[in-house]
N, CA and C atoms as a LAMMPS dump frame, in Angstrom:
ITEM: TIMESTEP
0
ITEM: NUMBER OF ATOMS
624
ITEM: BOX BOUNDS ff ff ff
-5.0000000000000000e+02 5.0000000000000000e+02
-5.0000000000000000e+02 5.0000000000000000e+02
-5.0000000000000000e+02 5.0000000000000000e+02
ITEM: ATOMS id mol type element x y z
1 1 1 N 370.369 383.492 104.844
2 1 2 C 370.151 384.548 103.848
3 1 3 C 371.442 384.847 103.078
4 2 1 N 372.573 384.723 103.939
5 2 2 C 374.042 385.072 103.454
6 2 3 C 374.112 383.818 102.243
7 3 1 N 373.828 382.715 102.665
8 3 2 C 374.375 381.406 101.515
9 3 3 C 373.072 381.673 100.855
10 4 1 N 372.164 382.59 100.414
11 4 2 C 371.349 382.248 99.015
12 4 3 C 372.064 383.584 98.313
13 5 1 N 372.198 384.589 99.112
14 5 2 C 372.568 386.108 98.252
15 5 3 C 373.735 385.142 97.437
16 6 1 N 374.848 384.509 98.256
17 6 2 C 376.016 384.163 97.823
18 6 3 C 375.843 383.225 96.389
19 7 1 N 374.42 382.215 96.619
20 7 2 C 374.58 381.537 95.658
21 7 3 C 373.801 381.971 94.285
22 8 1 N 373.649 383.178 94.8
23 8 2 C 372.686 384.413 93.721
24 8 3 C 373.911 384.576 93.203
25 9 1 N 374.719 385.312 93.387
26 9 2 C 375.516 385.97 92.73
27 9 3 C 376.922 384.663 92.034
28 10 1 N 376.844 383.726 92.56
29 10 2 C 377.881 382.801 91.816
30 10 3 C 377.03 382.187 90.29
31 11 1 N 375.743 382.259 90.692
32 11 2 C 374.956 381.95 88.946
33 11 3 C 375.139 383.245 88.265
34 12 1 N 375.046 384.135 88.956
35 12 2 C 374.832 385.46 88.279
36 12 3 C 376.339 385.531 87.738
37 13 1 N 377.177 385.286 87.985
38 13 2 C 378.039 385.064 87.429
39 13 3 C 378.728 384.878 86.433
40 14 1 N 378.463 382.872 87.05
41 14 2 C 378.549 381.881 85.892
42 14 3 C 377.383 382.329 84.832
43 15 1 N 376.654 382.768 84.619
44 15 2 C 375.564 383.261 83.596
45 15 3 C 375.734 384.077 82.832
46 16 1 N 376.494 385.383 83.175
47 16 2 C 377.589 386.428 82.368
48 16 3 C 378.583 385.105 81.534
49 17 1 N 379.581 384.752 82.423
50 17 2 C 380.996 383.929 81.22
51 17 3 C 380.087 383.337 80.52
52 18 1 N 379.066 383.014 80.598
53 18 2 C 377.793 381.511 79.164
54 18 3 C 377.405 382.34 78.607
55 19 1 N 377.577 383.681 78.246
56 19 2 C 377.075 384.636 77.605
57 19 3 C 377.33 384.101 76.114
58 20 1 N 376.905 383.838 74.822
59 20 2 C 377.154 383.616 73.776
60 20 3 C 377.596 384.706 73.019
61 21 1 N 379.187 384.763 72.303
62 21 2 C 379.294 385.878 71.345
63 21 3 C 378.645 386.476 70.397
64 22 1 N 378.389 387.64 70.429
65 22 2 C 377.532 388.768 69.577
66 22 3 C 377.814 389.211 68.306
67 23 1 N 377.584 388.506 67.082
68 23 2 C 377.397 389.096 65.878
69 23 3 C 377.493 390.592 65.975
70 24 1 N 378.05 391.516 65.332
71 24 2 C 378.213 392.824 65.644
72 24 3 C 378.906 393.511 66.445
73 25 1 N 379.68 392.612 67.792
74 25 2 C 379.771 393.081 68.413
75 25 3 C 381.536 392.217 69.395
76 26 1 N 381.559 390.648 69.863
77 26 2 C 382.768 390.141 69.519
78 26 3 C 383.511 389.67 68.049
79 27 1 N 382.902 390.06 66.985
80 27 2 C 382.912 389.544 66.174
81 27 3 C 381.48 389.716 64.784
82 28 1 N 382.3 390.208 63.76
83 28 2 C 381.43 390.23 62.734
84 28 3 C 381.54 389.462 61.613
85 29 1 N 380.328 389.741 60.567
86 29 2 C 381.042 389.687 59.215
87 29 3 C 381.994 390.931 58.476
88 30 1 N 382.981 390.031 57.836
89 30 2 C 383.906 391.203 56.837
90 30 3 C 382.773 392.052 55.816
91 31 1 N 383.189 392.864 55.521
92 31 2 C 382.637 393.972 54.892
93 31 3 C 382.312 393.099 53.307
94 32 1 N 383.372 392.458 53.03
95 32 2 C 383.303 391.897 51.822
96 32 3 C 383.737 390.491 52.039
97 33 1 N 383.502 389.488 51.312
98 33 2 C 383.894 388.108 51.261
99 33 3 C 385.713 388.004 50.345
100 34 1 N 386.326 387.74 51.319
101 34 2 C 387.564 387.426 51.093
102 34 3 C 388.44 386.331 50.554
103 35 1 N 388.084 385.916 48.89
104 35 2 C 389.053 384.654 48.225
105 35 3 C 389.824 383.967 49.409
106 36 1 N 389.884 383.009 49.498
107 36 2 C 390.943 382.203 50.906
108 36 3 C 391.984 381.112 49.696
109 37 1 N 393.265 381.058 49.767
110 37 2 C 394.069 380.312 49.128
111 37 3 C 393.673 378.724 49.23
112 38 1 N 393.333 378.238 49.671
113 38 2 C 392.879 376.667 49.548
114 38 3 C 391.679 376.468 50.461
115 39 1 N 390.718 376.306 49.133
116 39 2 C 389.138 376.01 49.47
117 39 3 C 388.864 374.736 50.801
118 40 1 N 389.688 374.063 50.547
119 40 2 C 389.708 372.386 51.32
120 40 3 C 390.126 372.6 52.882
121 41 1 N 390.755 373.714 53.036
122 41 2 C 390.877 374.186 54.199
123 41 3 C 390.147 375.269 55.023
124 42 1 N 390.628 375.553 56.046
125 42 2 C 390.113 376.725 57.054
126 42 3 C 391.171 377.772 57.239
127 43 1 N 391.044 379.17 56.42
128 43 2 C 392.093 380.205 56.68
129 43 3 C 391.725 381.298 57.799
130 44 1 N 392.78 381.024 58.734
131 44 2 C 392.735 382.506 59.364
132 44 3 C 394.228 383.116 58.935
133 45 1 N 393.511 384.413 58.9
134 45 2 C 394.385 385.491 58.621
135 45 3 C 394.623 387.014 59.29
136 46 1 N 396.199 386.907 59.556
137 46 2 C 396.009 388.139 60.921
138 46 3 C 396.319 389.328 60.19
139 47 1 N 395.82 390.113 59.816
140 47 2 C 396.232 391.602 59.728
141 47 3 C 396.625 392.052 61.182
142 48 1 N 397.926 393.202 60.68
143 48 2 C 399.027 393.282 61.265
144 48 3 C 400.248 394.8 60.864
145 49 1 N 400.745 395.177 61.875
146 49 2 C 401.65 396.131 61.38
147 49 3 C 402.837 396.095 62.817
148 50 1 N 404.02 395.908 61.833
149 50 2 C 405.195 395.656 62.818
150 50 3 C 405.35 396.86 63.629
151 51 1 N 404.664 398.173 63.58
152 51 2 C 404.664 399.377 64.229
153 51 3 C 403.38 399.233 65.069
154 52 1 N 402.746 398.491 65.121
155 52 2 C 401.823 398.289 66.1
156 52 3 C 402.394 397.636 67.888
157 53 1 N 401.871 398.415 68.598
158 53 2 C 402.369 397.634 70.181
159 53 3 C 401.874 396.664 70.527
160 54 1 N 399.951 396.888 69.72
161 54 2 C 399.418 395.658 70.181
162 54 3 C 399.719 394.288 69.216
163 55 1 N 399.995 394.766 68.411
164 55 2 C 400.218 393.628 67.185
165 55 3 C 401.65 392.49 67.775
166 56 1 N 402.325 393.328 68.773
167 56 2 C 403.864 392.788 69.038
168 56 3 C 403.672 392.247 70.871
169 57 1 N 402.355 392.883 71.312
170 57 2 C 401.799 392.009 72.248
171 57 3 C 401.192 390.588 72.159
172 58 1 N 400.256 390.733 70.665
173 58 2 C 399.537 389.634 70.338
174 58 3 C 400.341 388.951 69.803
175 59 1 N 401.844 388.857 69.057
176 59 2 C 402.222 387.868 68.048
177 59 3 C 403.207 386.574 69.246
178 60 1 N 403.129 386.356 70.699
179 60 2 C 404.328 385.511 71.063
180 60 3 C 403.126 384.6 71.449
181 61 1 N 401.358 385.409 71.616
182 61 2 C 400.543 384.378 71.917
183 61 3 C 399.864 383.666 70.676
184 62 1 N 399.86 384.589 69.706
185 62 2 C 399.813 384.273 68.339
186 62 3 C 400.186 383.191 68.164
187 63 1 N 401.297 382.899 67.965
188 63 2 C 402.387 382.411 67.736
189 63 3 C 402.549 379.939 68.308
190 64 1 N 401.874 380.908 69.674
191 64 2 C 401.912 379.474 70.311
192 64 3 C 400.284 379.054 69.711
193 65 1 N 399.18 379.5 69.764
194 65 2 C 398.237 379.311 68.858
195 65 3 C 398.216 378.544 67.362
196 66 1 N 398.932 379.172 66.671
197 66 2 C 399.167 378.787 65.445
198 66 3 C 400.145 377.558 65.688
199 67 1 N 400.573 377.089 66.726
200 67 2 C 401.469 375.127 66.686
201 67 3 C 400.431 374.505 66.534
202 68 1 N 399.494 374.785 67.586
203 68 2 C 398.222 373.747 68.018
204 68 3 C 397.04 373.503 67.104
205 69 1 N 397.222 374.404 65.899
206 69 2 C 396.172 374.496 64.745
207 69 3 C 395.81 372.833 63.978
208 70 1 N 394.973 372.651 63.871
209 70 2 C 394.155 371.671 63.441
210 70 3 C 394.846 371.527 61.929
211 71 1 N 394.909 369.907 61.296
212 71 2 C 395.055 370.041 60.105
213 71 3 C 394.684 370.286 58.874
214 72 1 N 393.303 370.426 59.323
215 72 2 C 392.391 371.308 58.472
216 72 3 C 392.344 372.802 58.4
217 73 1 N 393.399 373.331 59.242
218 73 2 C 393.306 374.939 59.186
219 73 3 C 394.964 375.187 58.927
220 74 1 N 395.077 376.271 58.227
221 74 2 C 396.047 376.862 58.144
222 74 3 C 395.986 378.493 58.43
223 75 1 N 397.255 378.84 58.695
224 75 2 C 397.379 380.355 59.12
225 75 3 C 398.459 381.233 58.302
226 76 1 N 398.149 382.328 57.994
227 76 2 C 399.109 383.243 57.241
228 76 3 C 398.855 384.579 57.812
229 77 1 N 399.958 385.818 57.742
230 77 2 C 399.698 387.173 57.738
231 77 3 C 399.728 388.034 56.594
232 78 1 N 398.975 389.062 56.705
233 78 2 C 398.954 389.678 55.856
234 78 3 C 399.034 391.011 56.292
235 79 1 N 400.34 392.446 56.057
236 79 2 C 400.405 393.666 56.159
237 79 3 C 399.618 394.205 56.271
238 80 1 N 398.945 395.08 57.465
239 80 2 C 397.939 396.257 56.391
240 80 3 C 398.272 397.302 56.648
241 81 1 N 397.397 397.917 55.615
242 81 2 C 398.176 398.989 55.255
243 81 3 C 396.67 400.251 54.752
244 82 1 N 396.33 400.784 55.601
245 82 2 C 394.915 401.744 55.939
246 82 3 C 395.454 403.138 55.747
247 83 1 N 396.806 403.244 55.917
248 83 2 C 396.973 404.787 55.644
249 83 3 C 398.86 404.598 54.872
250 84 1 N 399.628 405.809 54.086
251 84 2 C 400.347 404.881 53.26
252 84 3 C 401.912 404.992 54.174
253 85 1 N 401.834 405.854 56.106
254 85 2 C 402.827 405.65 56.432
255 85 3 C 402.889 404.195 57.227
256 86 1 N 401.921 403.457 56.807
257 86 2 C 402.453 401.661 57.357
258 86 3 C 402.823 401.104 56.198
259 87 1 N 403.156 401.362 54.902
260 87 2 C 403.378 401.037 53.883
261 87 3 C 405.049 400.123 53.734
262 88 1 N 406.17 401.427 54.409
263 88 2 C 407.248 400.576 54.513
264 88 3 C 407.07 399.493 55.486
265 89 1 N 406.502 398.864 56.138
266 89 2 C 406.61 397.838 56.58
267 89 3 C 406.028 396.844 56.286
268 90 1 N 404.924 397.22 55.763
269 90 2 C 404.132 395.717 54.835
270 90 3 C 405.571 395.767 53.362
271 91 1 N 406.075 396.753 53.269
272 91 2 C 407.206 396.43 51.87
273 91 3 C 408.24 395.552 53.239
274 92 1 N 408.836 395.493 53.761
275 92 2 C 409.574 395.032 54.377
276 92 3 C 409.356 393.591 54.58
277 93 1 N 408.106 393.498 54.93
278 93 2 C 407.584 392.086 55.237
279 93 3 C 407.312 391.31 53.919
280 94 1 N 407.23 391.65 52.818
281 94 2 C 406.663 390.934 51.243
282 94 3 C 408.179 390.964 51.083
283 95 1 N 409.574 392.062 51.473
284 95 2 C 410.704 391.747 51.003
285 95 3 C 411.683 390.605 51.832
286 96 1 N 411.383 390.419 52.732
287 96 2 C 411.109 389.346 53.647
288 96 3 C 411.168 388.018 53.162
289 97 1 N 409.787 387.715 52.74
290 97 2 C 409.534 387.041 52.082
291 97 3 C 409.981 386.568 50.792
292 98 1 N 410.29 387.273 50.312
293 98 2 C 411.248 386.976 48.789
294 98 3 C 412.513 387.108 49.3
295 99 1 N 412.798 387.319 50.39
296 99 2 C 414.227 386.833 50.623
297 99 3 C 414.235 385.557 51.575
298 100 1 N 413.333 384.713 51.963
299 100 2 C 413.714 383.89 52.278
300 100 3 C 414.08 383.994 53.912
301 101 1 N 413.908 385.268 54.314
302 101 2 C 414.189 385.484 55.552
303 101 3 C 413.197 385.686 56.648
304 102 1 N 411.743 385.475 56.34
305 102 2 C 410.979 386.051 57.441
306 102 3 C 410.838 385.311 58.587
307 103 1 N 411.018 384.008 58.759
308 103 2 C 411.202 383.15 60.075
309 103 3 C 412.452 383.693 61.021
310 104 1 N 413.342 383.936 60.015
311 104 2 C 414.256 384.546 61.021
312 104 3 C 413.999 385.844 61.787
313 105 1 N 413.674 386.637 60.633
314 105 2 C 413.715 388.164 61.279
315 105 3 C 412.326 388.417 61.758
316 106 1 N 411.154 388.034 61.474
317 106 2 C 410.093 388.438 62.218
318 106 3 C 409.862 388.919 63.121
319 107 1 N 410.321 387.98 64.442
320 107 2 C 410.746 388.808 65.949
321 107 3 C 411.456 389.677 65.848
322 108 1 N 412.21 389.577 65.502
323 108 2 C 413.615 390.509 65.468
324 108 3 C 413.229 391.925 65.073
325 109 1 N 412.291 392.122 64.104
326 109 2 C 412.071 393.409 63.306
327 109 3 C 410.776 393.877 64.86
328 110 1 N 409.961 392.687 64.812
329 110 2 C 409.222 393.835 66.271
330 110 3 C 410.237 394.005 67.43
331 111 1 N 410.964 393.219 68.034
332 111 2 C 411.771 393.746 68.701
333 111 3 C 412.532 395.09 68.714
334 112 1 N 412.822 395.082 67.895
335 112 2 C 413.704 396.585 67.05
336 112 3 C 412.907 398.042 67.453
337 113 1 N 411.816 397.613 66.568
338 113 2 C 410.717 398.987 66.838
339 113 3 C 410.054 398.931 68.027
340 114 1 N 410.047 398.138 68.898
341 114 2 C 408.788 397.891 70.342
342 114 3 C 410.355 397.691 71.497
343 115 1 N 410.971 396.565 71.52
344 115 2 C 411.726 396.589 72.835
345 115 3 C 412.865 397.828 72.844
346 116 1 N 414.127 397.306 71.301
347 116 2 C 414.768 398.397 71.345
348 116 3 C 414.563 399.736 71.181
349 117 1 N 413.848 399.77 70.396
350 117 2 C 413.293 400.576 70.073
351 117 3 C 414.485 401.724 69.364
352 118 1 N 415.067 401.018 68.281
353 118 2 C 415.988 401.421 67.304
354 118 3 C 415.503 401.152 65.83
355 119 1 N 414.415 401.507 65.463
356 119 2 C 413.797 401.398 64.135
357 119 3 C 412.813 402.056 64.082
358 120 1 N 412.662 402.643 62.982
359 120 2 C 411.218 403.625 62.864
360 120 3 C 410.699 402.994 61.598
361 121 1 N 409.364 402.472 62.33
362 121 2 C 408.446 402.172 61.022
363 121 3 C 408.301 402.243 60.412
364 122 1 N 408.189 403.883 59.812
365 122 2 C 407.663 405.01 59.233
366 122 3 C 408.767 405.067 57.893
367 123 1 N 410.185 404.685 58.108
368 123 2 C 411.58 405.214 58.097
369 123 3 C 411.977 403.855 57.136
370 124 1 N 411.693 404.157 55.597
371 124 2 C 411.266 402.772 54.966
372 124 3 C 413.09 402.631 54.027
373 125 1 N 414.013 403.462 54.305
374 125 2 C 416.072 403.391 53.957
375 125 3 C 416.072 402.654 55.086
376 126 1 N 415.853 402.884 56.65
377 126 2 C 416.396 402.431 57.483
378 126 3 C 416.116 401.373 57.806
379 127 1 N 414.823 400.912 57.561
380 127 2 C 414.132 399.691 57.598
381 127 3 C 414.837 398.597 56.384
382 128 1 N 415.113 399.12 55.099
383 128 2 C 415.991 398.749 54.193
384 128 3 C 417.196 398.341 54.659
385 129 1 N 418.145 399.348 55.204
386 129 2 C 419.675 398.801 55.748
387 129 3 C 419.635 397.668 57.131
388 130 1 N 418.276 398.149 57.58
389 130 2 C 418.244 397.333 59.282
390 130 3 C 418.134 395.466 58.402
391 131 1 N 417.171 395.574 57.595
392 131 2 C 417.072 393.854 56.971
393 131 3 C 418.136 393.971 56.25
394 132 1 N 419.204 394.127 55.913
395 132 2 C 420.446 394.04 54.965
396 132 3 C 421.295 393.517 56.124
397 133 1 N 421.277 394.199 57.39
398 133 2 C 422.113 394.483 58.728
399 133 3 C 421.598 393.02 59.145
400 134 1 N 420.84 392.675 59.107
401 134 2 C 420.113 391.664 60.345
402 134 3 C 420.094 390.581 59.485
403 135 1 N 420.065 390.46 57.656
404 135 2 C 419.949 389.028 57.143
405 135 3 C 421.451 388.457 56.563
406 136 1 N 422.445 389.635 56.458
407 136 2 C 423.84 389.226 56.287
408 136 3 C 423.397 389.002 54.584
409 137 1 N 422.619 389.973 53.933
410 137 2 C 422.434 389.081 52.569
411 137 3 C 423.31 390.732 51.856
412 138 1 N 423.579 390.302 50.921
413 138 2 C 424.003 391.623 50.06
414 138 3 C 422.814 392.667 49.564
415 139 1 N 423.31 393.684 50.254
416 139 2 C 422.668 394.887 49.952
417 139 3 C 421.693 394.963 48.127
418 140 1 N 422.819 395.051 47.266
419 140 2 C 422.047 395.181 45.755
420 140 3 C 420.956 393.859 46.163
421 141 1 N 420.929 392.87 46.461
422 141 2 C 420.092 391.653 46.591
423 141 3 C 418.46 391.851 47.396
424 142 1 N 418.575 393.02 48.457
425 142 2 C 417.696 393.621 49.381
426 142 3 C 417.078 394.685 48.847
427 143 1 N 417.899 395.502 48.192
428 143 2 C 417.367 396.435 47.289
429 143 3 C 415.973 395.795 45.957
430 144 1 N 416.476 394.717 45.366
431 144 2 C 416.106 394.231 44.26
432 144 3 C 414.572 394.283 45.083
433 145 1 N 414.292 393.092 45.825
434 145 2 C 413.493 392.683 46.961
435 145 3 C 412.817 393.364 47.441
436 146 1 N 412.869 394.614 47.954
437 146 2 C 412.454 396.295 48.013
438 146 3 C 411.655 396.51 47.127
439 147 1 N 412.201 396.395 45.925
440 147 2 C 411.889 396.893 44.802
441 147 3 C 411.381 396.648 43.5
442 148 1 N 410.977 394.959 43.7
443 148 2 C 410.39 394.46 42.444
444 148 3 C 409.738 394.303 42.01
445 149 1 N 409.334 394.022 40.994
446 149 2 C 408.171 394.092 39.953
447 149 3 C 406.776 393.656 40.569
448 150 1 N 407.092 392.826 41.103
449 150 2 C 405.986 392.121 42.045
450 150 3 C 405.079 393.328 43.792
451 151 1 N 406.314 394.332 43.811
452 151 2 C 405.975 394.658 45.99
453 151 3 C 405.131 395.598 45.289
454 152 1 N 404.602 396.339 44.18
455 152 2 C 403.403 397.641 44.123
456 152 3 C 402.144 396.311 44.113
457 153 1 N 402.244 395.642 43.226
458 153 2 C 401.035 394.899 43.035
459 153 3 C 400.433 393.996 44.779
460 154 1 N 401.826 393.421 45.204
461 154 2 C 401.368 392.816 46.858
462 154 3 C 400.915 394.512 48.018
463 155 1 N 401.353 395.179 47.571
464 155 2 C 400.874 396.05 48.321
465 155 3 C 399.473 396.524 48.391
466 156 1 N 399.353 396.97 47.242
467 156 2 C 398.051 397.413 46.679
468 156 3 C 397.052 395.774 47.018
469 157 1 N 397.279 394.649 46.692
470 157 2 C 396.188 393.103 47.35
471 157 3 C 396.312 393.516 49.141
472 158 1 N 397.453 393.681 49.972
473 158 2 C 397.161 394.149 50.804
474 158 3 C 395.806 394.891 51.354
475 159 1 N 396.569 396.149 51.037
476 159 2 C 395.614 397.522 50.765
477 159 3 C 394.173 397.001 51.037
478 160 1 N 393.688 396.335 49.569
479 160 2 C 392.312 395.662 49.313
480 160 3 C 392.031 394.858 50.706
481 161 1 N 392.696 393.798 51.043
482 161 2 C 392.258 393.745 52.283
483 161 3 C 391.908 394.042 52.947
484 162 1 N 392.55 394.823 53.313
485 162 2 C 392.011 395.241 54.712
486 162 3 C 390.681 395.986 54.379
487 163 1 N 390.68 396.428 53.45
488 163 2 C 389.575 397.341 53.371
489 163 3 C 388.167 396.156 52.805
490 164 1 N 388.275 394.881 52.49
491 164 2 C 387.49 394.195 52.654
492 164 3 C 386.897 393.534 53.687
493 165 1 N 387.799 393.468 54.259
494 165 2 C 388.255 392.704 56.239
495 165 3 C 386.77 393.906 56.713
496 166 1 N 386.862 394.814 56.383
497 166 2 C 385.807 395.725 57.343
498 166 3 C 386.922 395.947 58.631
499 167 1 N 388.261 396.006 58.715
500 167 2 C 388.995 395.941 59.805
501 167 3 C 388.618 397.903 60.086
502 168 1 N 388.678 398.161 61.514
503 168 2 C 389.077 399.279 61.626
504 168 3 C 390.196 399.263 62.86
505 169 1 N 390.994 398.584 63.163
506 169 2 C 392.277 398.477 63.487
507 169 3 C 393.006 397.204 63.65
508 170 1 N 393.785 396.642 64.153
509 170 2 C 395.096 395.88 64.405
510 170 3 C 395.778 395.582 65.614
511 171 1 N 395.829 394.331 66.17
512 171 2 C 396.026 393.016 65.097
513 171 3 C 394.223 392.812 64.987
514 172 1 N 393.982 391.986 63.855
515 172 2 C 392.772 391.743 63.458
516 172 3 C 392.806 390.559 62.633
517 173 1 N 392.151 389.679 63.433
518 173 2 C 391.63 388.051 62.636
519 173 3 C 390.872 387.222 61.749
520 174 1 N 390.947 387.581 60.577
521 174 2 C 389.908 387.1 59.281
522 174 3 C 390.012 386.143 59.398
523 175 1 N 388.774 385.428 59.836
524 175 2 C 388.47 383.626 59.585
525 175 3 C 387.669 383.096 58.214
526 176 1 N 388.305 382.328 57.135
527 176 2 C 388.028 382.032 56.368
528 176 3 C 387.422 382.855 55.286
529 177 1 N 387.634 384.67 55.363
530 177 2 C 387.718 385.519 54.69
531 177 3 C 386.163 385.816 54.738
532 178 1 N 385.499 385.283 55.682
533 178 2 C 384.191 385.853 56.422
534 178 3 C 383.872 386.438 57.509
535 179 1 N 384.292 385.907 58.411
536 179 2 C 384.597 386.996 59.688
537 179 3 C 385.804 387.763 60.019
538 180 1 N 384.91 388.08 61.01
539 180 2 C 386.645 389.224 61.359
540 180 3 C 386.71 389.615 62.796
541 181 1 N 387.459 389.199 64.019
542 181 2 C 387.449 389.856 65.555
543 181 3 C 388.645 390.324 65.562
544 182 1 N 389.197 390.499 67.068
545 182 2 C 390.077 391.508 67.565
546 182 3 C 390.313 391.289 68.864
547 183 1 N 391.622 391.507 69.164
548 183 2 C 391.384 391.8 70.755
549 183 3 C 390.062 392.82 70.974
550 184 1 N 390.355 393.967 70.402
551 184 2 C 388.806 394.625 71.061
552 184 3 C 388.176 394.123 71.274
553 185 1 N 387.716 393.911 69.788
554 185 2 C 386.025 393.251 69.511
555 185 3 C 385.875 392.382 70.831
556 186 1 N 386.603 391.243 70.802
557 186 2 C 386.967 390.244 71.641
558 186 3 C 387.137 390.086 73.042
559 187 1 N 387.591 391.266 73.313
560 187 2 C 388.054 391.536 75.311
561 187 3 C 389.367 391.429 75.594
562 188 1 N 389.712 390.936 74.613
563 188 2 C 391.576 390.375 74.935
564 188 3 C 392.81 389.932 73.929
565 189 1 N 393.432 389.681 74.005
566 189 2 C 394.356 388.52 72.979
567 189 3 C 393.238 387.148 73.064
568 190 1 N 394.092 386.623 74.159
569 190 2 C 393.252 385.382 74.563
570 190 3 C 391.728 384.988 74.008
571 191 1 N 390.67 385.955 74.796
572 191 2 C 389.633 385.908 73.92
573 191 3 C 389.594 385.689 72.462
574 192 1 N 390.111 386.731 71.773
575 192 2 C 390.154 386.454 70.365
576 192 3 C 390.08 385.756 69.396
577 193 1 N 391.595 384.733 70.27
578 193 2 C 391.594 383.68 69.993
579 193 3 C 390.499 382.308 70.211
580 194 1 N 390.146 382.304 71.395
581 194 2 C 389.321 381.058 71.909
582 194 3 C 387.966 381.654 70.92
583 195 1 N 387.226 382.633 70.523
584 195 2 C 386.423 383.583 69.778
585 195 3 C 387.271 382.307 67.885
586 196 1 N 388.087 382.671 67.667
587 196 2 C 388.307 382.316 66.32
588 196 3 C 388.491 380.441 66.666
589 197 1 N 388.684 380.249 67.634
590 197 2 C 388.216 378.59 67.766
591 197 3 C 386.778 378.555 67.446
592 198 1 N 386.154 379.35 68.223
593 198 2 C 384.977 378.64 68.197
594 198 3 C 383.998 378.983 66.601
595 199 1 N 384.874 379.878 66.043
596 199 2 C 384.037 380.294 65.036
597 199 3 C 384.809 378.934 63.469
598 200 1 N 386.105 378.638 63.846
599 200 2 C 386.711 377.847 63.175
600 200 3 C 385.621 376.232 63.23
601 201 1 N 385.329 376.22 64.54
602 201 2 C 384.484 375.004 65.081
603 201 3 C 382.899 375.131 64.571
604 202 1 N 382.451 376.331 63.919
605 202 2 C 380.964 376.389 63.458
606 202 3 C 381.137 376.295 61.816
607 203 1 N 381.947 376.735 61.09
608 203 2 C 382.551 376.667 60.213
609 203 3 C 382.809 375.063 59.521
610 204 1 N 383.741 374.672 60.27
611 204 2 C 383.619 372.873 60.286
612 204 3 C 383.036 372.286 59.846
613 205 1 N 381.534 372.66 60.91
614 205 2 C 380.158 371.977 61.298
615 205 3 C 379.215 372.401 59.716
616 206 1 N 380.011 373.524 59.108
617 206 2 C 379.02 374.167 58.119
618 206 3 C 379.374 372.916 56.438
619 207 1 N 380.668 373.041 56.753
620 207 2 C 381.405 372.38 55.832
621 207 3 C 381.156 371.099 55.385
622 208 1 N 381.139 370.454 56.684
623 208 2 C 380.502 368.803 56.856
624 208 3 C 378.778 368.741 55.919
């Protein structure tokens, strides 16, 4: 009687993990359909905020994820920015970027606000002098970068994001600017990810 209860409950089990992900529920559609930069490919895209804990949990597994990516997929981030005190840091990250520096400092800037915890998010001078401090580039040069013609308009495409994403928090994974999971949604980091494989892998199949 002991070895059938036992082998009751090892299907019962294995029958939960074969559970198939839930539309609505690991994973949806975005609120709106999201332009993707090159049609010929597969975009995921992480919304993200360097003041996030979980965002600076998810980015070292992130991270090893995005080596192993297929050559048909590519990966990018994108700031968001849902309320306007995450604002200096999506400016930080687009100034980043026009400086040529975000491979370097990426870690470095979550480190700052999450390990050292000598940066305030929020705190968009200090966040200014900390990338001046940390890229060795000249100040007027960081300022410009801060400040150009171009960071209202990337902010505001931001902005739109997310609010197309249907995201209601962070980190959060737009696949091909149609879906969208989460650790939540998802159960985990991990999940999330193996979740945006498999949705990258139906996608494929759609494409073909």
């Amino acid at each position: 009687m002991k070895k059938i209860l036992l082998s009751l409950l090892m299907f019962l089990s294995f029958s939960v993990l074969a559970v198939e992900p839930q539309m609505g529920s690991n994973f949806d559609k975005t609120a709106q359909v999201i332009p993707t930069d090159n049609k010929n490919k597969i975009e995921v895209m992480e919304l993200f905020w360097y003041g996030c804990i979980h965002c600076y949990q998810m980015d070292p597994i992130l991270n090893e994820w995005v080596k192993k990516l297929p050559k048909d997929v590519y990966f990018k981030r994108v700031p968001a920015i849902p309320r306007p005190e995450w604002a200096p840091m999506a400016r930080a990250f687009y100034a980043m970027e026009t400086l040529g520096v975000s491979e370097k400092l990426h870690t470095s800037i979550f480190d700052a606000v999450h390990k050292d915890k000598t940066l305030n998010p929020a705190d968009e001078k200090a966040i200014l002098e900390w990338v001046t401090l940390k890229s060795g580039l000249d100040r007027k040069k960081v300022e410009e970068a801060f400040n150009s013609f171009s960071m209202n308009a990337s902010l505001n495409r931001a902005a739109q994001m997310f609010r197309a994403a249907g995201a209601t928090g962070v980190p959060s994974l737009v696949i091909d600017g149609k879906y969208i999971t989460s650790s939540t949604m998802a159960g985990g980091n991990n999940e999330a990810l193996k979740l945006a494989d498999d949705i990258i892998a139906n996608i494929r199949k759609d494409k073909k």
